[in-house]
Each structure stands twice: as C-alpha cells, then as structure tokens.
C-alpha positions in Angstrom: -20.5 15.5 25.2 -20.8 13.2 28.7 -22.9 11.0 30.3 -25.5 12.3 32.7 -24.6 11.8 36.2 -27.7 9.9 36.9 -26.9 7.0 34.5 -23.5 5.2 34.1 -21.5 5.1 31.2 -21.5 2.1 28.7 -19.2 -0.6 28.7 -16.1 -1.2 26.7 -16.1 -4.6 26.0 -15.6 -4.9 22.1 -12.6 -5.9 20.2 -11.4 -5.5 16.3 -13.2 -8.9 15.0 -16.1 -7.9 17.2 -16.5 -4.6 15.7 -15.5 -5.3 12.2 -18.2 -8.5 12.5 -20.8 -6.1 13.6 -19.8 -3.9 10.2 -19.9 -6.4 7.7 -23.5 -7.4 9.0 -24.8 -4.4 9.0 -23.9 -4.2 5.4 -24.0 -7.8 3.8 -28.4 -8.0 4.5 -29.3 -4.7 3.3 -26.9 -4.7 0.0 -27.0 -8.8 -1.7 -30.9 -8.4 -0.4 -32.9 -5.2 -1.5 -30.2 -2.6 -3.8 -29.3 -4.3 -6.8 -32.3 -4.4 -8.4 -33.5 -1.3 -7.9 -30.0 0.0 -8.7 -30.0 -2.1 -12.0 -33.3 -0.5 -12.6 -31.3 3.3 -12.7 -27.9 2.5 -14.2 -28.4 -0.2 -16.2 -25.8 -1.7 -18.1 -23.8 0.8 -16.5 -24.7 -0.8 -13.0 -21.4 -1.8 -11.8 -19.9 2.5 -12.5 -22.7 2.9 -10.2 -21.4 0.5 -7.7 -18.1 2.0 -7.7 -18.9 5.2 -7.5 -20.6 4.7 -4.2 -17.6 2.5 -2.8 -15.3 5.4 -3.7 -17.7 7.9 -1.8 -18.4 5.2 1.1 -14.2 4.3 1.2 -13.9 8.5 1.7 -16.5 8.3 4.4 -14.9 5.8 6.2 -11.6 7.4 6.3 -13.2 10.7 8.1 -15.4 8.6 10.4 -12.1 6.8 11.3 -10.2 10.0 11.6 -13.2 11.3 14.0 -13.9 8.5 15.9 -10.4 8.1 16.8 -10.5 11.7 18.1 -13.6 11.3 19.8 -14.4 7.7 21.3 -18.1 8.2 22.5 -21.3 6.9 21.4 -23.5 9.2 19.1 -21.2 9.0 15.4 -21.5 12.0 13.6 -23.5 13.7 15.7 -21.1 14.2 18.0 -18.2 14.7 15.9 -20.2 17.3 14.2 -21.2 19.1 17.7 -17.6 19.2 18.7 -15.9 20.4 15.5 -19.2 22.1 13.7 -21.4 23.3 16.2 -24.8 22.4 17.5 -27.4 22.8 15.2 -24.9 21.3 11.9 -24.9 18.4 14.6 -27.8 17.6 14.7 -28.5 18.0 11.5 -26.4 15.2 11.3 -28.1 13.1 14.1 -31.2 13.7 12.9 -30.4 12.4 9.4 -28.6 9.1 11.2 -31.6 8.7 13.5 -34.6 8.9 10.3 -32.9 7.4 7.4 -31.1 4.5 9.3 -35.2 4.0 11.4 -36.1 4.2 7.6 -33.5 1.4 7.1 -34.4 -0.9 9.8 -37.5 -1.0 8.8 -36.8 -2.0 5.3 -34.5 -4.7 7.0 -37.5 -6.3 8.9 -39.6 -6.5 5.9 -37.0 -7.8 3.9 -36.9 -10.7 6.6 -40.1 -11.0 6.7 -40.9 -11.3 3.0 -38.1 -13.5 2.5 -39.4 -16.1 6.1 -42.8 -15.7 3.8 -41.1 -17.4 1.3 -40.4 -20.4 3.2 -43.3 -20.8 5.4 -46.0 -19.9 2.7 -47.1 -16.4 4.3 -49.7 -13.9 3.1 -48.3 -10.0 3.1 -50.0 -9.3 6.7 -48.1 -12.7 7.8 -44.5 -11.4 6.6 -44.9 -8.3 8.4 -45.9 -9.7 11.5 -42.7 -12.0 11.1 -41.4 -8.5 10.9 -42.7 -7.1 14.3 -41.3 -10.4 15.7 -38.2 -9.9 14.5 -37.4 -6.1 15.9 -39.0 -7.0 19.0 -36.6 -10.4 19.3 -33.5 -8.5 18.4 -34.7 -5.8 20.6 -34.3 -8.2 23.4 -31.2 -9.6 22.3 -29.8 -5.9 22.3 -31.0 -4.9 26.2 -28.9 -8.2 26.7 -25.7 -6.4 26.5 -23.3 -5.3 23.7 -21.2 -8.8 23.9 -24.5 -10.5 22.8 -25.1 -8.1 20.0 -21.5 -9.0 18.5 -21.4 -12.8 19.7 -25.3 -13.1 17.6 -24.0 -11.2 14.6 -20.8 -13.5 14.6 -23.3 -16.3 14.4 -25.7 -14.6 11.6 -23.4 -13.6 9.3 -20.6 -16.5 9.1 -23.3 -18.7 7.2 -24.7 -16.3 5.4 -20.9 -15.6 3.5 -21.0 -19.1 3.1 -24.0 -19.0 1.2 -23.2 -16.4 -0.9 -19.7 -17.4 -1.8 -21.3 -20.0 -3.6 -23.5 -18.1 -4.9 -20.3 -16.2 -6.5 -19.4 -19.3 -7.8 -22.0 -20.0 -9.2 -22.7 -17.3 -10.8 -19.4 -17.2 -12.9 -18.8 -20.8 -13.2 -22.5 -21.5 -14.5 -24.5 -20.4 -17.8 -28.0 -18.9 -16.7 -30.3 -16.3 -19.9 -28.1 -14.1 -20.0 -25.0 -15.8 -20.1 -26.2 -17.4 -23.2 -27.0 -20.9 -21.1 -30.5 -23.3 -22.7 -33.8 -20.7 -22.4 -31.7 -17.4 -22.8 -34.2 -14.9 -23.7 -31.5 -12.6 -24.7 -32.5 -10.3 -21.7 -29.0 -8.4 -22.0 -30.7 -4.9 -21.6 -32.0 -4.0 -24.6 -34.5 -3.7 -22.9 -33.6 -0.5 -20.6 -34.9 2.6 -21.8 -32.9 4.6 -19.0 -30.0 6.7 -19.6 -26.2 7.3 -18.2 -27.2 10.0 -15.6 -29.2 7.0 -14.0 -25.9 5.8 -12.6 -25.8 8.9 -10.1 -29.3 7.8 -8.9 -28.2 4.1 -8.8 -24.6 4.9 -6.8 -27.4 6.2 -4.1 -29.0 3.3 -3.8 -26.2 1.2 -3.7 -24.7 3.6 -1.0 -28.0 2.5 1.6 -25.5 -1.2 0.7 -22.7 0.3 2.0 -24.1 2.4 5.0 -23.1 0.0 7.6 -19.6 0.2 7.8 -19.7 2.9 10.3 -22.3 1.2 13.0 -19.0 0.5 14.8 -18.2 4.4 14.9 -21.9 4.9 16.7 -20.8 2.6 19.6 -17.4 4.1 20.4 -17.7 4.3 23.8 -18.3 0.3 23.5 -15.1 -0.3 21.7 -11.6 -1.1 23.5 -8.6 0.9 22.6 -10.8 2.9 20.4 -7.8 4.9 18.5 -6.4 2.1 17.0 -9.7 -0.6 16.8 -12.3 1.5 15.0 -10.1 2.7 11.6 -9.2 -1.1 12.0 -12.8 -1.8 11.9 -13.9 0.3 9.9 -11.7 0.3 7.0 -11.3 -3.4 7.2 -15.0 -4.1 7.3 -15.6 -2.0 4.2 -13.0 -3.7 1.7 -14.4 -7.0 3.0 -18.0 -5.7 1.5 -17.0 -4.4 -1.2 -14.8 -7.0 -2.6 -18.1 -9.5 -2.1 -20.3 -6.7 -3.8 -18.5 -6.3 -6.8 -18.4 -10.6 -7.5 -22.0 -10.2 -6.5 -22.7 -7.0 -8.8 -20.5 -8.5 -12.0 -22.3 -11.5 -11.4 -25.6 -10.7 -11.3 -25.4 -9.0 -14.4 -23.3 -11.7 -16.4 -26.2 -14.5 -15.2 -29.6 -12.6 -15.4 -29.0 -9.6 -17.3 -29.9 -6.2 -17.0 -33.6 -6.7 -17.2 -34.2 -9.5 -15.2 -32.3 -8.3 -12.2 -33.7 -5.2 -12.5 -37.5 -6.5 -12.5 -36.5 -9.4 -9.7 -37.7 -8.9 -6.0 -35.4 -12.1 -4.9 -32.3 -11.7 -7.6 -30.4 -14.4 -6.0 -33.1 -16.8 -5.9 -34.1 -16.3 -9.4 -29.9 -17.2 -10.1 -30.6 -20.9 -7.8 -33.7 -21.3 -10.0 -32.0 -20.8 -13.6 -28.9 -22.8 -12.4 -31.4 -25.7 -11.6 -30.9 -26.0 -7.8 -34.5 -25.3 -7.3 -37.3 -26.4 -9.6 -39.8 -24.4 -7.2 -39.9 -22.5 -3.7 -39.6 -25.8 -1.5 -36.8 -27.0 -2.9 -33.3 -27.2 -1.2 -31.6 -24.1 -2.9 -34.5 -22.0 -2.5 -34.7 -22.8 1.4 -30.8 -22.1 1.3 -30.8 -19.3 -0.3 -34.1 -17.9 1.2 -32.9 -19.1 4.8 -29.1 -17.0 4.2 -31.2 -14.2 3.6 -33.3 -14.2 6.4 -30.0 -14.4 8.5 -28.1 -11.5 6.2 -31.3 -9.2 7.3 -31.8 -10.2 10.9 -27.9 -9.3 11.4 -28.3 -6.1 9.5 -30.8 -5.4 12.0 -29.7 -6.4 14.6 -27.0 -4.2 14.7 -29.3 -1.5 12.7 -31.3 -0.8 16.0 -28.4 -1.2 18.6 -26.1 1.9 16.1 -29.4 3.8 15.9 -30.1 3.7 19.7 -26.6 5.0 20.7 -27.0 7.8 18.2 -30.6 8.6 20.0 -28.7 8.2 23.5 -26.3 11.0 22.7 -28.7 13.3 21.2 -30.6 12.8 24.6 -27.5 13.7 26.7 -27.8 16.7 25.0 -30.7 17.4 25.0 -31.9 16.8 21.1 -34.1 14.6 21.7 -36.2 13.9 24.8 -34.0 13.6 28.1 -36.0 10.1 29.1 -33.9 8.6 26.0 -30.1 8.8 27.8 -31.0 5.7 30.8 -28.6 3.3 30.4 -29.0 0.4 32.5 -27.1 -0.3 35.4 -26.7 -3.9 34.2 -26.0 -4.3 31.0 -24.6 -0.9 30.2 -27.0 -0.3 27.2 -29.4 2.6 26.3 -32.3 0.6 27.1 -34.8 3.4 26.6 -33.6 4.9 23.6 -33.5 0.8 22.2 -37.2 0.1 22.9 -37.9 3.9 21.3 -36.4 2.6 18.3 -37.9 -0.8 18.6 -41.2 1.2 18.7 -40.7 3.4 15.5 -39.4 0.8 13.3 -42.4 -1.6 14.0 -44.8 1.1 13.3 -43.4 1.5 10.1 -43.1 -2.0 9.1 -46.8 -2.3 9.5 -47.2 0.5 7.1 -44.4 0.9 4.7 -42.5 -0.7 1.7 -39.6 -2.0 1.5 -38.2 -0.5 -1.9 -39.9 3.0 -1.2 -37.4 3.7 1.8 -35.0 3.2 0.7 -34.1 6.5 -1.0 -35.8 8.1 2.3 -32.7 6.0 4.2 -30.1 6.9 1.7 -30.9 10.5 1.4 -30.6 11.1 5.3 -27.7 9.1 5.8 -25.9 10.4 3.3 -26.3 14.0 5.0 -24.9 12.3 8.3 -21.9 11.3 6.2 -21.6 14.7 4.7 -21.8 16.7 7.6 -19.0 14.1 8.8 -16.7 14.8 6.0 -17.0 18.5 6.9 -16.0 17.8 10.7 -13.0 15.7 9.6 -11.9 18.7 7.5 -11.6 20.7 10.5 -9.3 18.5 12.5 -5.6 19.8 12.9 -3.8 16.8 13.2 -4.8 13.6 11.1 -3.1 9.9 9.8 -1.3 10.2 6.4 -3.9 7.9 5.0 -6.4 10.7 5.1 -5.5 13.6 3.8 -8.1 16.9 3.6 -8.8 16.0 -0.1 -10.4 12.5 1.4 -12.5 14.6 3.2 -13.4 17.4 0.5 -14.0 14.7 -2.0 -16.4 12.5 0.1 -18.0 15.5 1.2 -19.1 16.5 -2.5 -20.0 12.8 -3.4 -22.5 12.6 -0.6 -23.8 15.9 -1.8 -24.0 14.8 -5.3 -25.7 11.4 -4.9 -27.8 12.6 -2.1 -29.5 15.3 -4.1 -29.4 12.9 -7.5 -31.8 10.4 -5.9 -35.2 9.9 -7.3 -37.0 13.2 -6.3 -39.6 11.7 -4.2 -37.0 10.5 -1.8 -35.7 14.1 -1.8 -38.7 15.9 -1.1 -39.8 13.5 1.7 -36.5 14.1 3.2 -35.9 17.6 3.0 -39.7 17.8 4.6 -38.6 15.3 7.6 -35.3 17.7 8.0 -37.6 20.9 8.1 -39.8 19.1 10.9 -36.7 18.1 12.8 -35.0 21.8 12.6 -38.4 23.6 13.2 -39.2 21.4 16.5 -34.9 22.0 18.2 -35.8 26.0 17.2 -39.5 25.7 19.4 -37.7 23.9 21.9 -34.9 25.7 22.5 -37.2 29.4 22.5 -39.2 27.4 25.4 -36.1 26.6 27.4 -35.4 30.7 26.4 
C-alpha cells in the first residue's frame, strides 16, 4: 500500500495527547449522548454486563489495532492491515464496513447535534437537521484545514465537555433522583421491562457504536509521529479513559432514573439535571449546560468521525476500491481533500433523511466486521508485544462475531444487503479491468 505518485503523502504532525484527544472525542459524543438508552432498552437491569461486555471486546480490539498499526503506520486502518496480512478482497471487506457503518455513524452524530442545538434555540425537526448539514459542512472545512486543526479543535471540544459530565457523575451518586428513592420516586426500578437476559448481547452492540472511536487514531497513521510507540499509547490510553467515565456514567444512570426511564429518555442526562432541580424547564441554566456539552461531545465526535472515515476512503482509492478521484491529497495541507468533501456529501444526505436511533445498529454491525476482520490480521503477525498475546486476538475476534450477528435483525439484514452491494460492485469492476 503507497501513495500515488501524483499526490504527496500526508503529514506527520501528531503527538500522543494529540492522538489520544482525537480518541476520547470520538468516543465521549456518540456513547454519554445516543447508546444508553437504547442499550437500557435490551439489557435492562442487566445494562451495565452489557457495558462490560463490549469494553472487554473493544479493550481486545484495541490491542490488535495497536499491534497492526505499529506494524503498518499508513492511513486506511484495517483495511490495510487486512490487505497486507489477509488479502484483498477480506480487506475490503473490512474497508467497506469502516467506510458504511462509521458514514452511518457520522450521520447519527450530526443529528444528535442538531436535535440537541434544537433544544436550545427552540427548533422544529427540519430546523435541527439543517443545524445538522451546517455542522458536517463546518467541520468539513475545519478538516481541509489540516490535521493540526483537527486535534487543536477536538482539544478545545472535549475538555469542557468532561467537565460537564464529571459533574454530572457527581451528581448522579451524590444526589437522590425516582429511582434512587429521592421526593416523586415513581418506583421506576424496572419492573417494568419485559425483556430478557439474552438482551444484553444486543445491548453490548449498541454500546460497542460507544466505544468505536478509540481506533480513529489507527485510520490516520501516516499522520502520527513515531507511530510504533504513539498509537498503542493512544489507543490503549484513550480507551481506559472512556471506559472508566462510561461505567460512572452507566452505574449512574441507572441508580438515578432507573431502568425504565433511561430506557424511554431521548436526552438521559438532561432528564438527571431536571430531577436533581438544576432545571425547572429547557431555558434554564442546567439544561443550556447540559444541552450545550452535548452539542460539543457530538461536534468532536464528528469532527474526527469524517477526518478517520476520509483516510479509510483515501487508501481504498490508492488501491483502487473505490474510485481513483478519491486518493488527492492536497499539496497544502496534506489532507485527502476529495475523499473529505465525498464524505461530507454522504453524511449530509443521510442526515436529511435518516434517524438517529435507527443507525445505529447499521454503524455497529459494519464496524464491528472492520474490527473482526482486524483481529484476524493481528493473528497472523509473527512477532507481537507480550501484552497481546494470540488469545487477545481469537477472543476479540469471536466477540465481534457474536455481538455483531446478536444485533436487532433489521440492522443485520440492512447490513449484510449493503456488504452484498459493496462485494458485487469490486467483482464487476475488477472483470471490467479483466
């Protein structure tokens, strides 16, 4: 895998904050802001086995991406690692899942901002979503600025955000909301849930779209300085961060509002302000805080959403996998402008026609083929830390097998139908160039 002659190759200008920053954002908006509830929905009572589960596959996924991008410091993730050890077709398999279910993502990111900006300025459904389009097409622009920007804006988007919801943690344990038998409980514990204890495969799923981000930094390798000994840094690093903040968050949530409030809730974490009496109503100041860290958490998530998602495209172009067009970088900034304002163009469609809950089991499904095709490629490699031994690898490959295919059915069949379309569209292609 190399760069086409006619473009220059990108710039190596990020360090181990800069990387591990760009991780924990990508993270931090789509898990406090759209999985729990849908998760609680699934598991239950049994929600945080489900959130664990998913750290213990994501924790084995980030070992083997670690492994592999320290092997193979280029843009495209496991696309390319799955090219090099695998072969061409299981890789892209692999870039074809990274390239759908995180575009699937992204857009799921945008709406969440835009609901959330809705909230705050008073906006009808068609208003949020064009909030939405505003806010790919700004990050966009941000993005053809150059990597440094990309890391420098997340830096800025996600310190206040943890602020806010370290708080929020606080809150949530130190204070007495329904369910944690405070004035107005309505004994919503969930005795109410009529699911049952295979929902927590489903759930860990879900919660894994919460977790997804932690190898964004593995997608812009060929970005990253010293890249053997920054990305596992990153990585890993990034990934404990999260889920150290996602289980306070998880416990939490369920200690406060109970199983079938957080479960029915679009906004959990507003509903938790609400309760605690910081906010009587939507203008008040814990609502705007709340909403406003929120609106950051998703606009970071993005942000680096459609800058991982574009170098994935940009290597799948130098090969060839997708439309040749798609590998200029620009002589500038060093970034794959094209493949960026392809992105940008995908995601906006599907903001103005999608939902928000709906994808994400389309994101989760196809992403967590990428990371199982990536756990295979890690198996292959001959030399490899003592922190990752083969049975990492074997395990995380079965966990993304099991989740992925344990995900509500519709998800499934969408995404095996999207797979089918990508594999039948290389074969045509490559019998053409035949």
């Amino acid at each position: 895998m190399s760069t086409s002659p006619g473009h220059p190759a990108l710039a190596r200008r990020l360090g181990t904050v800069d990387a591990a920053v760009i991780g924990v954002g990508s993270m931090v908006g789509a898990g406090v802001f759209v999985a729990f509830a849908p998760a609680a929905a699934l598991a239950g009572p049994q929600l945080p086995l489900a959130l664990l589960l998913a750290a213990v596959v994501a924790w084995c996924n980030a070992s083997s991406t670690a492994q592999l991008a320290a092997v193979h410091p280029a843009s495209g993730g496991a696309y390319l690692y799955a090219n090099r050890q695998l072969g061409p077709w299981p890789g892209f398999v692999a870039g074809w899942g990274f390239v759908t279910g995180k575009t699937a993502s992204a857009a799921a990111m945008a709406l969440t901002f835009g609901l959330y900006t809705a909230e705050l300025t008073g906006a009808d459904d068609a208003g949020a979503r064009l909030l939405a389009v505003a806010a790919v097409l700004g990050l966009t622009a941000v993005n053809l600025g150059g990597v440094t920007r990309t890391a420098r804006l997340t830096q800025l988007l996600v310190l206040p955000v943890l602020v806010v919801l370290l708080a929020v943690v606080v809150l949530l344990f130190a204070g007495t909301g329904p369910a944690a038998g405070g004035a107005g409980s309505d004994g919503r514990d969930g005795a109410g849930w009529d699911g049952t204890a295979w929902g927590v495969l489903p759930a860990a799923g879900t919660l894994f779209f919460a977790f997804a981000g932690y190898a964004r930094v593995a997608t812009m390798g060929e970005e990253v300085r010293d890249p053997a000994r920054t990305i596992p840094r990153a990585v890993l690093g990034a990934l404990a961060f999260t889920l150290l903040l996602y289980g306070l968050l998880g416990l939490g949530l369920l200690r406060f509002l109970g199983v079938d409030r957080l479960a029915a809730s679009t906004a959990p974490l507003l509903a938790v302000v609400r309760d605690a009496g910081w906010a009587a109503g939507p203008a008040t100041a814990g609502a705007v805080v709340v909403t406003a860290a929120a609106a950051l958490a998703t606009l970071g998530a993005l942000l680096a959403l459609v800058a991982g998602i574009s170098r994935t495209a940009l290597a799948m172009a130098r090969e060839r996998d997708l439309p040749g067009p798609l590998s200029a970088v620009s002589r500038r900034h060093r970034v794959p402008w094209a493949a960026e304002l392809a992105v940008a163009g995908v995601v906006v469609v599907l903001v103005l026609v999608g939902d928000v809950r709906t994808v994400i089991g389309f994101s989760s499904f196809g992403v967590l083929v990428y990371y199982a095709l990536a756990n295979l490629s890690a198996l292959t490699l001959t030399q490899r830390p003592r922190w990752a031994p083969r049975a990492v690898n074997a395990l995380g490959l079965a966990g993304c097998l099991v989740l992925a295919f344990t995900l509500p059915w519709q998800s499934v069949v969408t995404m095996l139908g999207v797979f089918a379309v990508g594999l039948a569209g290389r074969a045509l292609v490559l019998a053409r160039r035949r």
